[in-house]
VONUTOR-410104 format. One record per atom (N, C-alpha, C): x negated, y, z. Coordinates in steps of 0.001 Angstrom, whole numbers, plus 524288, in hexadecimal, padded with zeros to 5 digits. Layout:
XYZ;...
REM end
This chain:
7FCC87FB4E80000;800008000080000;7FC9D804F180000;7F7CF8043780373;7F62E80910804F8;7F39780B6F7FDAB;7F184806027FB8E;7F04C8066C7F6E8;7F29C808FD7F083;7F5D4808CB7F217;7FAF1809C27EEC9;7FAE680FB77F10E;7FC98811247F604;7FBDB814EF7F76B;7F838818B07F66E;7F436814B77F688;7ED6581A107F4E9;7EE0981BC27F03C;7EEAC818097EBC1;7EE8D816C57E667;7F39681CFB7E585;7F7BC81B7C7E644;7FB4381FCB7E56B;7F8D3824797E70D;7F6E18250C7EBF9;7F4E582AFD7ED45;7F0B582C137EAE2;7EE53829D37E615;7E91082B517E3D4;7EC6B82B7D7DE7B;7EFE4828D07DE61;7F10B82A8A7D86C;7F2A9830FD7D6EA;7F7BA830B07DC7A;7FA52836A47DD11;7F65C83AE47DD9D;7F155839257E017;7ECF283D177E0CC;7EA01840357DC1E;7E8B183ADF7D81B;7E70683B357D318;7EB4B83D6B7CDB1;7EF7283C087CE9E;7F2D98404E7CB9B;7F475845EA7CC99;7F3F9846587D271;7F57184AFA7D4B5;7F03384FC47D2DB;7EB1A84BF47D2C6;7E67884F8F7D185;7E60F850207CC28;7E8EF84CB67C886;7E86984CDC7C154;7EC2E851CC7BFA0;7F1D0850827C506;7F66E854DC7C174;7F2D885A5F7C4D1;7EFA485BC37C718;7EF168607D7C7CA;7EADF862137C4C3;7E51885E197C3EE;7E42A860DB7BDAA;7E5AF8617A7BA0E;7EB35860217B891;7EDF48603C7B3EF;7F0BA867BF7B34C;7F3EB867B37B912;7F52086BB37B9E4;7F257871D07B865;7EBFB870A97BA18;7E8D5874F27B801;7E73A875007B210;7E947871317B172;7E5CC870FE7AA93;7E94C8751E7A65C;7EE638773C7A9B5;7F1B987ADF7A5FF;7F0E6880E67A83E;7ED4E8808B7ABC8;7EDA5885CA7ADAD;7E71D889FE7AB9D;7E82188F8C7A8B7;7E3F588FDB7A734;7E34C897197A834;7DE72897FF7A803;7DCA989D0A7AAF5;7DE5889F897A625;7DFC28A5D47A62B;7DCB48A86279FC8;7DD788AE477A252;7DA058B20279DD2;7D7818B5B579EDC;7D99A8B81C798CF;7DA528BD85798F1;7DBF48C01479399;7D6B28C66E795CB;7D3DE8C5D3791A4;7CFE98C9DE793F5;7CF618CCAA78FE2;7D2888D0CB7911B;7D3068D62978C18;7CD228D7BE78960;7CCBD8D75778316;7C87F8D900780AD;7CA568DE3B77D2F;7CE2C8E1F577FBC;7D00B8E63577ACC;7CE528EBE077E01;7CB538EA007833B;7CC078EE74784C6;7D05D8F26078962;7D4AB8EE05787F5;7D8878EF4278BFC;7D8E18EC6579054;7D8C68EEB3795D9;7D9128E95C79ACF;7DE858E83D79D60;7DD008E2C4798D8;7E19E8DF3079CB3;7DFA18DA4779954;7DFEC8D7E279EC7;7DC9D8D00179EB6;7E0A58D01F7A180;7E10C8C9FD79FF1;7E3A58C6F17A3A0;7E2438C1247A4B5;7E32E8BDA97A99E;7E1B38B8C87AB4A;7E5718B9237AE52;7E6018B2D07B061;7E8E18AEFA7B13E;7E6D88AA1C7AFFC;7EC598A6BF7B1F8;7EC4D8A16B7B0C6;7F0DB8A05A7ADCD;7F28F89C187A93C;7F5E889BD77A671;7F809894777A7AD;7FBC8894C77AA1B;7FC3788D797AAF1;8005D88C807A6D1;7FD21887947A317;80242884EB79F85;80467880337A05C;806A287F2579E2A;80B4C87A0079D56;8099D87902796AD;80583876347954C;8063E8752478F0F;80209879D978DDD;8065E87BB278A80;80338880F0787B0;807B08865778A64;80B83884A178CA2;80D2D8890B78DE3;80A1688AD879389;80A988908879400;8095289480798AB;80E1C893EB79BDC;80DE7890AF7A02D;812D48915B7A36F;81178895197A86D;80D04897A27A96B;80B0789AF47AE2F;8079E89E257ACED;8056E8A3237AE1B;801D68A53A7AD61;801808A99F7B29D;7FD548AA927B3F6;7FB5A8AB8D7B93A;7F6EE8B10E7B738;7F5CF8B55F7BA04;7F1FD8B8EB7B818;7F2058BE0C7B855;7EEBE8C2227B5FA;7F1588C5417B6E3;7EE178C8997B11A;7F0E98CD287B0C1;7EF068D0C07A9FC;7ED308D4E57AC77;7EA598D8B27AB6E;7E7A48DC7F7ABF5;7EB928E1157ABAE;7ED4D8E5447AE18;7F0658E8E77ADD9;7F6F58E88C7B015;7F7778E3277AE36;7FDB68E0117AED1;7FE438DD8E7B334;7F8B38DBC67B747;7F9888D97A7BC66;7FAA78D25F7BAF9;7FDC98CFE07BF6B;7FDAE8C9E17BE10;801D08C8267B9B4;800818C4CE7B76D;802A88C0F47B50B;808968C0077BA7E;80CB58C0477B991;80F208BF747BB85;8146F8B9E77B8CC;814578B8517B62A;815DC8B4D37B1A3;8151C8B3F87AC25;816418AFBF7AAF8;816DD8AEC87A64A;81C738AEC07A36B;81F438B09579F26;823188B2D479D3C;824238ADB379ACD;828598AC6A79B3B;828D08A612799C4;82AC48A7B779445;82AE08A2B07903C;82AEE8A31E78ACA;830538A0787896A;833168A1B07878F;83A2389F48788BF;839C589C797845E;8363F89DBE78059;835428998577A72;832798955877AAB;82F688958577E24;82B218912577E43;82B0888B7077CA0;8292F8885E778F8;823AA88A09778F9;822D588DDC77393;827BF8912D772FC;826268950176E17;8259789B43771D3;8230D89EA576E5F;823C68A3D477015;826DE8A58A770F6;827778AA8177232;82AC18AD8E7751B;829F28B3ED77335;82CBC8B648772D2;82D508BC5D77186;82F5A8BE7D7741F;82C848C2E8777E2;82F658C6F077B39;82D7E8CC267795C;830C88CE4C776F0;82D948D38577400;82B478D30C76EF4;825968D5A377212;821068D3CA76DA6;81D998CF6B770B3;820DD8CC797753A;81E1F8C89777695;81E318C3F5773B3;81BB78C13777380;819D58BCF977138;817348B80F775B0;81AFA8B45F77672;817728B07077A4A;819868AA9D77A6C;818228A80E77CD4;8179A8A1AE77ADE;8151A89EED780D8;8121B8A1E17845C;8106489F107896C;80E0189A937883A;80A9B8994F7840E;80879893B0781EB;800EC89618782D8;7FFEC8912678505;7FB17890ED78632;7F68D890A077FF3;7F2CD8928077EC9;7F09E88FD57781A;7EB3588CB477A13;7ED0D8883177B6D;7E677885D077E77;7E12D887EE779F2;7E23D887BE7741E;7DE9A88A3676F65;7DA6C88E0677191;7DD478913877324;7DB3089724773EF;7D818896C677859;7D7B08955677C49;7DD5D8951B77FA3;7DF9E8997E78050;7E4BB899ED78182;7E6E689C9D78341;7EBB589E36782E4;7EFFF8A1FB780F2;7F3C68A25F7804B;7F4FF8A3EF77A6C;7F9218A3687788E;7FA598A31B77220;7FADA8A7CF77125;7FC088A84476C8A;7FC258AD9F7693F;801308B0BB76AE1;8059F8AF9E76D53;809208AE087706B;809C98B05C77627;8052A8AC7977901;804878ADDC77D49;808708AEC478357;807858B0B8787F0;808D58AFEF78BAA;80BD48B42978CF5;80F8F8B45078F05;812138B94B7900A;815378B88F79690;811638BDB279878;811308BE1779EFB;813628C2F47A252;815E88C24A7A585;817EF8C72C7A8C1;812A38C9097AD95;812C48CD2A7AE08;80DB88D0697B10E;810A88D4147B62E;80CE28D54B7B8AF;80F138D6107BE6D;8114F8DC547BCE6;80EC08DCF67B8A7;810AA8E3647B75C;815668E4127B3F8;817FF8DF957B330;81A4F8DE867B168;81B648DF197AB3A;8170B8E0357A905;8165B8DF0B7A1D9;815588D8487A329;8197A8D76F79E92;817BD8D32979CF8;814A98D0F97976C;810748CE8779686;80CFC8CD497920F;80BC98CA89790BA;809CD8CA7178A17;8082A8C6DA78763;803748C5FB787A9;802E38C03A789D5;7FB208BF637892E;7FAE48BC497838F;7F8648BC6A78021;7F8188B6E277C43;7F3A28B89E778DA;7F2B78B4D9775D0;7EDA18B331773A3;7EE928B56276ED8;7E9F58B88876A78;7EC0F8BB7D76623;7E6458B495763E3;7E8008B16775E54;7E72C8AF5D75C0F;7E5E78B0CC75707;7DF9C8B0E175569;7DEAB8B4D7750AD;7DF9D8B29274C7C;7E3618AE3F74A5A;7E3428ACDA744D3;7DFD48AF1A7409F;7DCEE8AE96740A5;7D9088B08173D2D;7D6F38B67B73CF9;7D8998B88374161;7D5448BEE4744F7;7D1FA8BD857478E;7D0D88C249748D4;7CAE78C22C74AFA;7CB418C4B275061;7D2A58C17D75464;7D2898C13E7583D;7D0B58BCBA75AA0;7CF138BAFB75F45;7CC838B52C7615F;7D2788B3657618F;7D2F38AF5F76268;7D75D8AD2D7649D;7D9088AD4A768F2;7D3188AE6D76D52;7D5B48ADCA77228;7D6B48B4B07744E;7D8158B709770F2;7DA728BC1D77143;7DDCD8BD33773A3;7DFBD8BF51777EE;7E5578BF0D77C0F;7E6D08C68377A25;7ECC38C6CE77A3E;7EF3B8CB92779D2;7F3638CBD477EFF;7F26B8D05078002;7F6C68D0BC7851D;7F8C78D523783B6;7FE688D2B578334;8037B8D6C7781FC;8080E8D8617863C;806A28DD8878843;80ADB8DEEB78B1B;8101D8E1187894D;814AB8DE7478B15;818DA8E09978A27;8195E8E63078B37;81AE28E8AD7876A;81CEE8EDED787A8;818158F27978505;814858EEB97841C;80D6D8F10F78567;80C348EF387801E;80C998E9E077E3D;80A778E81777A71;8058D8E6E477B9E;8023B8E589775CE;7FAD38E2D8778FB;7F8698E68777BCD;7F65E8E48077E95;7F2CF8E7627815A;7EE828E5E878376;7EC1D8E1EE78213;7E7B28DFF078185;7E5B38DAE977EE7;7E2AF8DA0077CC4;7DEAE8D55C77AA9;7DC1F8D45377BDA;7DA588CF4477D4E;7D6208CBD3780CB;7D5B78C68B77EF9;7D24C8C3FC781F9;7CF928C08F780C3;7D2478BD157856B;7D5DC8B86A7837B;7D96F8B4A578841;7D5188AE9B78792;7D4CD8AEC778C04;7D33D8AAAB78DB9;7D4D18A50779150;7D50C8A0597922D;7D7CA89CFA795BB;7D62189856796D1;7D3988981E79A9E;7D123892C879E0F;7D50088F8F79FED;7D3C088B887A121;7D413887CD7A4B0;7D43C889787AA8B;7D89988AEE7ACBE;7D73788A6C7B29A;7D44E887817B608;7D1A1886347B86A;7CD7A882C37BC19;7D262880B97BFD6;7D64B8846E7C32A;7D7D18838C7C68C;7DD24882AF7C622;7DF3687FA27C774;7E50F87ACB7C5CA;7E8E4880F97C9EA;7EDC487DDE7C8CD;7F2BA881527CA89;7F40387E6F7CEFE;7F611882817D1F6;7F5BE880B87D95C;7F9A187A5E7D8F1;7FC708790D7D497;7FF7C875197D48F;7FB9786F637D3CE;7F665872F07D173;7F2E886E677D0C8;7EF3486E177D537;7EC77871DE7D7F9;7EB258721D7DCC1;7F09E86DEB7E0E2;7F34C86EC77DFF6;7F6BF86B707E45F;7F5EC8645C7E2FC;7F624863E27DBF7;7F59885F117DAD2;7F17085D5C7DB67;7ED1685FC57DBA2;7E86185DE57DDFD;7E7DA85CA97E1DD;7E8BE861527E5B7;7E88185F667EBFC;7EB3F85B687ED74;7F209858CB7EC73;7F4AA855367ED38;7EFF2851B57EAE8;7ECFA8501B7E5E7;7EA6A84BE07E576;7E43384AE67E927;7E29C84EFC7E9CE;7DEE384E3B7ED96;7E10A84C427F31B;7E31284F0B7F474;7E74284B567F8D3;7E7F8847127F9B8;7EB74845FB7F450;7EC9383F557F4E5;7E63983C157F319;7E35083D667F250;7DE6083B487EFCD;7DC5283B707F58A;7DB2A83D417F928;7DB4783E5F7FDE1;7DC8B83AAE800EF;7E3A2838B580028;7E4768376880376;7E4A98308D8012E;7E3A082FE37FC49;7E24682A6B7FB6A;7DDCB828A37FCD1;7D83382C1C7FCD2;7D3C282A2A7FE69;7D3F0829A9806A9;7D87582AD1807CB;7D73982D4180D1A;7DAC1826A880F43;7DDE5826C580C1F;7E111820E880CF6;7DD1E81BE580C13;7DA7581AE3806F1;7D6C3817EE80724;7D207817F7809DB;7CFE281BD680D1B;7CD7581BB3810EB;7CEDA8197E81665;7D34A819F0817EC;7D5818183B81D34;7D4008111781B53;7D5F880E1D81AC4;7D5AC80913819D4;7CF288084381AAD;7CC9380A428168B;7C6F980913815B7;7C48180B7D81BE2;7C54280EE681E81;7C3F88106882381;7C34F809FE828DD;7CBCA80AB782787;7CCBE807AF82AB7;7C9898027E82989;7C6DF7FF678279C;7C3617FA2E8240E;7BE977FB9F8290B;7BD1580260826E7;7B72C801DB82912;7B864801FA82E9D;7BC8B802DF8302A;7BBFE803C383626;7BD077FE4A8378B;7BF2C7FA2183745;7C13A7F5F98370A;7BC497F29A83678;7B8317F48983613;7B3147F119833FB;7AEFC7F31D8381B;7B0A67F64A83A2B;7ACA97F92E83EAB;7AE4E7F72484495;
REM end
């Protein structure tokens, strides 16, 4: 029984530690670092589902934090608000966000377009980011960038710790027995 028992608490341990690296593998840093002259960068973190942006975390230069992401009622097609243009789709290519792009509410309450300008045969880079404020229009060009986060989402911090735990508490169970032997021999 006790065996069966260990066996189960090392399995639950070892999945509990797989689904929380899984968890970080959708979550990723990025940085929009104005090259026109005008200041406003922005960073954050962007967490997906697939290729869509279901979170974004951060803050823009002038506009204060990232306070949401503007959900896309077409998805997985674009969306038109104005002269907005957006889609919330991740472009692993680039990396980064599509021609399309992300569209976010700010603590100052403009809300904006981040997205990637794609040079079809110009002599823009691809990984070119435009940020368009409502009411404002562009107002800056930069250079978007997007890593890999290092550090998992507190949901994966929890799935970890539950597996260290139980990994813990299976080696701590198969120790009692093997104890009780040596003491039994002394």
């Amino acid at each position: 029984m006790t065996l069966i028992k260990d066996s189960l608490l090392g399995a639950t341990a070892a999945l509990a530690t797989l689904a929380a690296t899984a968890a970080s593998a959708t979550t990723y840093d990025f940085t929009l670092l104005d090259n026109n002259g005008v200041t406003i960068d922005a960073s954050g973190v962007l967490n997906l589902t697939g290729d869509v942006i279901n979170n974004i975390a951060g803050d823009i230069t002038g506009y204060g934090a990232i306070t949401g992401l503007i959900g896309n009622p077409n998805s997985p097609g674009a969306n038109i608000v104005g002269d907005i243009l957006y889609d919330n789709l991740f472009n692993p290519s680039v990396p980064g966000v599509d021609n399309n792009g992300i569209y976010v509410s700010t603590a100052s309450g403009a809300n904006i377009n981040l997205y990637n300008v794609h040079s079809s045969g110009s002599n823009i880079p691809d990984n070119t980011a435009t940020v368009y404020v409502d009411q404002v229009g562009s107002v800056a060009n930069g250079t978007f960038s997007v890593s890999p986060t290092g550090v998992p989402e507190p949901a994966g911090w929890a799935l970890m710790l539950l597996g260290v735990g139980l990994a813990g508490a299976t080696l701590r169970s198969e120790a009692k027995p093997a104890l009780a032997k040596a003491r039994a021999r002394s």
